[in-house]
N, CA, C and O atoms as a GROMACS GRO file, in nm:
protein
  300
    1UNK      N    1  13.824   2.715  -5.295
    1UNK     CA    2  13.773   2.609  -5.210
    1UNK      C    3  13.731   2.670  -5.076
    1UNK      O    4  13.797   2.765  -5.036
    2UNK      N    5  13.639   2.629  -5.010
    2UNK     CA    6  13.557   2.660  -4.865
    2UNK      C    7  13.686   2.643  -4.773
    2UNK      O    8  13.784   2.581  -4.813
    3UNK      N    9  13.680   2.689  -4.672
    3UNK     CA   10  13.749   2.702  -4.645
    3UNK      C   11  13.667   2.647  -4.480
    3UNK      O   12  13.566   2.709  -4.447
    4UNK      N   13  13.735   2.496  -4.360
    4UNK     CA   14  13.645   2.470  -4.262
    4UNK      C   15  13.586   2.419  -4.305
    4UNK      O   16  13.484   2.431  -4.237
    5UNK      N   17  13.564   2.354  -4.387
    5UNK     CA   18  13.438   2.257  -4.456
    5UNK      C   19  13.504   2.103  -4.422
    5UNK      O   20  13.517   2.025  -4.516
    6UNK      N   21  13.529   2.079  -4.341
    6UNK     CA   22  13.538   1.906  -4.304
    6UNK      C   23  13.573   1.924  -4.160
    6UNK      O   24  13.671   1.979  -4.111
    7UNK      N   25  13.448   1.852  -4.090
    7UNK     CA   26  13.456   1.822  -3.940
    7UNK      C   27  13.604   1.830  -3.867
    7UNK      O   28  13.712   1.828  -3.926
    8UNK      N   29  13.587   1.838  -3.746
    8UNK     CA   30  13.679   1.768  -3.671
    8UNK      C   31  13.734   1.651  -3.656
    8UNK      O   32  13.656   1.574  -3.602
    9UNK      N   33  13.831   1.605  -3.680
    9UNK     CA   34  13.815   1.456  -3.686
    9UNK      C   35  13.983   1.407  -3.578
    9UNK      O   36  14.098   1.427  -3.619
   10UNK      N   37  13.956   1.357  -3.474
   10UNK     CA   38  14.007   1.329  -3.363
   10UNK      C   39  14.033   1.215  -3.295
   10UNK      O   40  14.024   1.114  -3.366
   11UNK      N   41  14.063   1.196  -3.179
   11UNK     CA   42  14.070   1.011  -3.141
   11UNK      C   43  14.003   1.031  -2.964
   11UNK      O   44  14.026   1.098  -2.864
   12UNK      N   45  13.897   0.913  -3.020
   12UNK     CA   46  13.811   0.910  -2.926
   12UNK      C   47  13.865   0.769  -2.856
   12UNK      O   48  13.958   0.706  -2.907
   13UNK      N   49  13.791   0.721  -2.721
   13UNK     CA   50  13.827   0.626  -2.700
   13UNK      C   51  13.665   0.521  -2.695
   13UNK      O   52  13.558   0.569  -2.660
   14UNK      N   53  13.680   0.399  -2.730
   14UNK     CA   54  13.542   0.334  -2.736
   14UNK      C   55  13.506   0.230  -2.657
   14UNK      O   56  13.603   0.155  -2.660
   15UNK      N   57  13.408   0.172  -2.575
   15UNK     CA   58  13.409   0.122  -2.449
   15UNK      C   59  13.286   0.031  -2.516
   15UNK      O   60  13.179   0.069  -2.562
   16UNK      N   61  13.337  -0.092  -2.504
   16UNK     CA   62  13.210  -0.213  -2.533
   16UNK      C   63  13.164  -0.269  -2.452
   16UNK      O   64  13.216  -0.264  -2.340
   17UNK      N   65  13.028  -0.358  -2.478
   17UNK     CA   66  12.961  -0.376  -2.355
   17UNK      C   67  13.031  -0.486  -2.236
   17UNK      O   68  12.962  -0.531  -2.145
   18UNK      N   69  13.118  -0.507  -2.246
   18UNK     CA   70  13.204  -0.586  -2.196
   18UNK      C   71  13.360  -0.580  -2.096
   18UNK      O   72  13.436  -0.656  -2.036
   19UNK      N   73  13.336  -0.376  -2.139
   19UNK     CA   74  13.424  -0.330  -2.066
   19UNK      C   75  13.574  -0.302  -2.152
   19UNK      O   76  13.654  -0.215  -2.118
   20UNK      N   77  13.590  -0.381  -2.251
   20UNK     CA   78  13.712  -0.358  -2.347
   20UNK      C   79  13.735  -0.233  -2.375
   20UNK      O   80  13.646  -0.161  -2.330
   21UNK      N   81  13.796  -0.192  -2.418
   21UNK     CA   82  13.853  -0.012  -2.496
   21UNK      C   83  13.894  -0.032  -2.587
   21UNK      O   84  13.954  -0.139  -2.592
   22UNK      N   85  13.892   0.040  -2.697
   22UNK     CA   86  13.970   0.098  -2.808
   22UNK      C   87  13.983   0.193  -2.817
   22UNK      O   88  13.896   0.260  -2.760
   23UNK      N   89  14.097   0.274  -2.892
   23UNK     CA   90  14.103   0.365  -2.961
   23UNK      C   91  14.061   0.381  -3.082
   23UNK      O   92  14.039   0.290  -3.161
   24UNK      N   93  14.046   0.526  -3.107
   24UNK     CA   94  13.994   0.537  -3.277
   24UNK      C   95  13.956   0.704  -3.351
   24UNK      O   96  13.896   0.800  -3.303
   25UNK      N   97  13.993   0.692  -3.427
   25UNK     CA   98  13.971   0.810  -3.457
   25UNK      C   99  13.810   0.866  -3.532
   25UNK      O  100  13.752   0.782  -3.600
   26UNK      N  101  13.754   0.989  -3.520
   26UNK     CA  102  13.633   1.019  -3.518
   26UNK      C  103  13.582   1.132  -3.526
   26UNK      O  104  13.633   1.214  -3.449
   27UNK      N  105  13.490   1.173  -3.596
   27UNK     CA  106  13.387   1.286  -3.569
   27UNK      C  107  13.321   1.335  -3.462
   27UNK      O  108  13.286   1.451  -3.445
   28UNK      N  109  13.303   1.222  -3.374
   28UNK     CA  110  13.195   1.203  -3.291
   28UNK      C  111  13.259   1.251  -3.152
   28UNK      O  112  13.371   1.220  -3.112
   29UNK      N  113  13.156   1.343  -3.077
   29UNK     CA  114  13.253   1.407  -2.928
   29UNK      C  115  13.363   1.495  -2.939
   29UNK      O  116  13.400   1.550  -3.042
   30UNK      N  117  13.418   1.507  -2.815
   30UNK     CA  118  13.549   1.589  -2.859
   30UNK      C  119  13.672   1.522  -2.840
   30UNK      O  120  13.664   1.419  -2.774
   31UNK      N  121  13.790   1.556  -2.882
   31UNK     CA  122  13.868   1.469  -2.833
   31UNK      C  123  13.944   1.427  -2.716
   31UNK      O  124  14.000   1.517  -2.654
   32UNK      N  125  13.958   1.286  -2.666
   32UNK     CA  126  13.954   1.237  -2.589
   32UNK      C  127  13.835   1.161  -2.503
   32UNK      O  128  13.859   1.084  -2.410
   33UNK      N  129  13.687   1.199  -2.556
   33UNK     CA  130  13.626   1.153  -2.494
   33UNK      C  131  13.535   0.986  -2.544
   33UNK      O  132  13.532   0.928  -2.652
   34UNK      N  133  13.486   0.960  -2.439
   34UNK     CA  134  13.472   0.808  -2.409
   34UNK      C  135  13.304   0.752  -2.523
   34UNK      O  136  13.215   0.832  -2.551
   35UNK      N  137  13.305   0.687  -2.542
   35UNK     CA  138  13.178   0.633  -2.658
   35UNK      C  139  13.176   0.503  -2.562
   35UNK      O  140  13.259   0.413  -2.546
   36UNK      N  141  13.043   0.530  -2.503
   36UNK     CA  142  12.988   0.397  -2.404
   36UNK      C  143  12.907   0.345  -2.480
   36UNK      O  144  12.803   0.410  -2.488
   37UNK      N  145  12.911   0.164  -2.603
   37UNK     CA  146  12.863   0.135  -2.669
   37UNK      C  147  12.738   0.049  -2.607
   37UNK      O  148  12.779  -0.057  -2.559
   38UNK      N  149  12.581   0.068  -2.594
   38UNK     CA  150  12.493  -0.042  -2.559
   38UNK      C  151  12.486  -0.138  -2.619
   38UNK      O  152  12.452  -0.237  -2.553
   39UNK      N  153  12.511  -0.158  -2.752
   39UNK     CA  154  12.509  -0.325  -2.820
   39UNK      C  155  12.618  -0.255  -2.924
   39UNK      O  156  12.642  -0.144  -2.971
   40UNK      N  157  12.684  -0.439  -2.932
   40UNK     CA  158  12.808  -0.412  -3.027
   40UNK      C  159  12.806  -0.574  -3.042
   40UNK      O  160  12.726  -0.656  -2.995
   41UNK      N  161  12.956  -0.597  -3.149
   41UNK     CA  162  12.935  -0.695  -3.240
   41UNK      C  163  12.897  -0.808  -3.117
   41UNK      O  164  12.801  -0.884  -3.130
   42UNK      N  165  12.988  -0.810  -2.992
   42UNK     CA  166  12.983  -0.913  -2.876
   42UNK      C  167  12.817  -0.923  -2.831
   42UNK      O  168  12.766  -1.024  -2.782
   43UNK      N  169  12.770  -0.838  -2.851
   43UNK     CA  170  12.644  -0.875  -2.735
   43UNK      C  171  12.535  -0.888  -2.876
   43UNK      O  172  12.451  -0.974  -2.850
   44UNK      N  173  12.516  -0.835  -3.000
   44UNK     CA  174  12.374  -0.826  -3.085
   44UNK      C  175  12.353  -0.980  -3.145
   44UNK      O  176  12.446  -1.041  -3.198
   45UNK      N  177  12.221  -1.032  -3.130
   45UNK     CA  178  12.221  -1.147  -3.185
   45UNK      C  179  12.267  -1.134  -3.366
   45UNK      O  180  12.276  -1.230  -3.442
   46UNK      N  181  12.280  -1.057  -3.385
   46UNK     CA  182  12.259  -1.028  -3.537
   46UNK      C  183  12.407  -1.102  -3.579
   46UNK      O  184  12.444  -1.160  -3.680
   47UNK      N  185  12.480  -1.066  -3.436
   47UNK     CA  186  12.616  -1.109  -3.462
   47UNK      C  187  12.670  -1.272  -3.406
   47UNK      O  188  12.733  -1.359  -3.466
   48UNK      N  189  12.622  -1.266  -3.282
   48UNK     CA  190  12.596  -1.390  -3.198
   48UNK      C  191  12.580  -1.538  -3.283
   48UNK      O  192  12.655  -1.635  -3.272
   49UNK      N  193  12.455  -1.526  -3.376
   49UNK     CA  194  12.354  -1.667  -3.395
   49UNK      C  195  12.277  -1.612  -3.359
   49UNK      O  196  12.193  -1.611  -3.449
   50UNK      N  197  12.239  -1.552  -3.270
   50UNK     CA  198  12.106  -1.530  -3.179
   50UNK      C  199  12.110  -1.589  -3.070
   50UNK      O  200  12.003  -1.614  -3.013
   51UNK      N  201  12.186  -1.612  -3.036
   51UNK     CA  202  12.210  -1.667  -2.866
   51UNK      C  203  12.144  -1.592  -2.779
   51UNK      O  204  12.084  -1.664  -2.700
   52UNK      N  205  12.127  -1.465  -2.755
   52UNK     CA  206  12.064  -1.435  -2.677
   52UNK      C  207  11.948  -1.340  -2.712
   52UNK      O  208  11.955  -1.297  -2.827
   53UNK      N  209  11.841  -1.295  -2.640
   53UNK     CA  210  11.707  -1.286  -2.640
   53UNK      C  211  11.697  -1.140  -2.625
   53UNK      O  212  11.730  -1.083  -2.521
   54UNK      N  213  11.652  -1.080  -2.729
   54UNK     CA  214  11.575  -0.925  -2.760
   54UNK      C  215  11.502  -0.937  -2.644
   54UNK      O  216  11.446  -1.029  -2.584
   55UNK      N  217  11.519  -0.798  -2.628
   55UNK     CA  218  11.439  -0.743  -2.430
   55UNK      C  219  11.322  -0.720  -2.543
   55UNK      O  220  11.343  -0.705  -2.664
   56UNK      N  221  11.177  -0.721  -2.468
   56UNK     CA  222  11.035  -0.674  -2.530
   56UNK      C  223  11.018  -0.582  -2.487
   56UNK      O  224  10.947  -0.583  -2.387
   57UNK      N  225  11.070  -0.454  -2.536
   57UNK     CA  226  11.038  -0.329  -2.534
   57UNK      C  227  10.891  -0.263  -2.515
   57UNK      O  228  10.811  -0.251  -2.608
   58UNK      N  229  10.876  -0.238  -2.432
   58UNK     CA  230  10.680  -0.178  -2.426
   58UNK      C  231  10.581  -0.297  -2.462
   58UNK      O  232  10.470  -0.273  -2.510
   59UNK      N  233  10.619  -0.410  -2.439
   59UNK     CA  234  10.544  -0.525  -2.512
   59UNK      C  235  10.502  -0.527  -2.634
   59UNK      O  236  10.395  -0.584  -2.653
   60UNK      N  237  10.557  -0.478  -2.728
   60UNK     CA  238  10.579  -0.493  -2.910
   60UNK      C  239  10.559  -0.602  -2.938
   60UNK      O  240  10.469  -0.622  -3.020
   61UNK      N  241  10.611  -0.684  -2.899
   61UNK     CA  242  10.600  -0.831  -2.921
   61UNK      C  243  10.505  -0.899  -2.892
   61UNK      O  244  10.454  -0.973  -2.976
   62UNK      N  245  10.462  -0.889  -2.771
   62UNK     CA  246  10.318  -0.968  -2.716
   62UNK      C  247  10.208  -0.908  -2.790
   62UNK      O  248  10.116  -0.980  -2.827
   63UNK      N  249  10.209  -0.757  -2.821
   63UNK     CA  250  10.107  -0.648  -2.879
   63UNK      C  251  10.102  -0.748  -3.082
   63UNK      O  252  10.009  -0.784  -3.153
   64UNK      N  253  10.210  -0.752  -3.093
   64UNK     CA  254  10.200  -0.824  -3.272
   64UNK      C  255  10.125  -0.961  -3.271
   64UNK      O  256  10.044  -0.991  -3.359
   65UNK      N  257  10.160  -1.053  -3.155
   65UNK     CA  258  10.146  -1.185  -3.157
   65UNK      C  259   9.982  -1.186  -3.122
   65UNK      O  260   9.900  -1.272  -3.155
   66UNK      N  261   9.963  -1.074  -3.052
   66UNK     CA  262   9.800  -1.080  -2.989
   66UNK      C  263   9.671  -1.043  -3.156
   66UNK      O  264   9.562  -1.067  -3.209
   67UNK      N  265   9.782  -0.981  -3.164
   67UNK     CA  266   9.718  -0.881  -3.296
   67UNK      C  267   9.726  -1.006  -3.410
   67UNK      O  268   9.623  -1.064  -3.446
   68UNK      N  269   9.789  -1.023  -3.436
   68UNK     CA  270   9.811  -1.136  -3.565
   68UNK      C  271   9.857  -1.285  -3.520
   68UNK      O  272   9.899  -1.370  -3.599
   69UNK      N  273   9.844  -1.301  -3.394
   69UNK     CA  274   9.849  -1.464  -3.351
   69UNK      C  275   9.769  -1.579  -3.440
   69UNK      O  276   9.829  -1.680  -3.479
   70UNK      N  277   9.647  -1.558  -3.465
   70UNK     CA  278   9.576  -1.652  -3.507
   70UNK      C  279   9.575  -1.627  -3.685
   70UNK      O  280   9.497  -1.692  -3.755
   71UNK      N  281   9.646  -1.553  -3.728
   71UNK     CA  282   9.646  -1.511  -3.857
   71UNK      C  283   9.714  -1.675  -3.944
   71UNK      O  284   9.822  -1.721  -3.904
   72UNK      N  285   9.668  -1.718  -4.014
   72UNK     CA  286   9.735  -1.854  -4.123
   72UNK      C  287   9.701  -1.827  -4.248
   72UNK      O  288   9.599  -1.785  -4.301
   73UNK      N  289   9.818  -1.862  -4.289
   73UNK     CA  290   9.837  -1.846  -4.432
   73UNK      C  291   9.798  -1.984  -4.510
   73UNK      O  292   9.841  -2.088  -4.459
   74UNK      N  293   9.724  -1.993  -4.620
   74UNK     CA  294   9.648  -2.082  -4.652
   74UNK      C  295   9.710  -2.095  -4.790
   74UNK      O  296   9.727  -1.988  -4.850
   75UNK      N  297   9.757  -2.233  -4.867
   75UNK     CA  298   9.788  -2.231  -4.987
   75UNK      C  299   9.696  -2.154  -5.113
   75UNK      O  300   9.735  -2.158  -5.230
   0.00000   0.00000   0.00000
């Protein structure tokens, strides 16, 4: 058998957008260090309902709606 063939695996600590912490153990970083999460289950509408409103990134959104606004689908 290989010998070193499975990561590091350690306890990180994890920081949600809300300021909470956890602990946890992980691949990721070294150990002890901090995982500053930008969206997590609290803040993604995916998780929400959709309560709150996707930022329009580079105007993606206005750019689709301009592009295919007047587009109808016809039986």
């Amino acid at each position: 058998m290989k010998q070193n063939l499975h990561p590091d695996y350690h306890i990180i600590t994890v920081q949600m957008t809300d300021g909470t912490t956890y602990q946890t153990r992980s691949t990721w970083g070294k150990e002890g260090d901090t995982m500053v999460l930008e969206i997590d289950p609290r803040s993604h509408p995916a998780w929400t309902g959709g309560n709150q409103r996707m930022m329009d990134h580079g105007g993606m959104i206005s750019r689709f709606n301009k592009r295919f606004g007047s587009f109808k689908l016809g039986k």
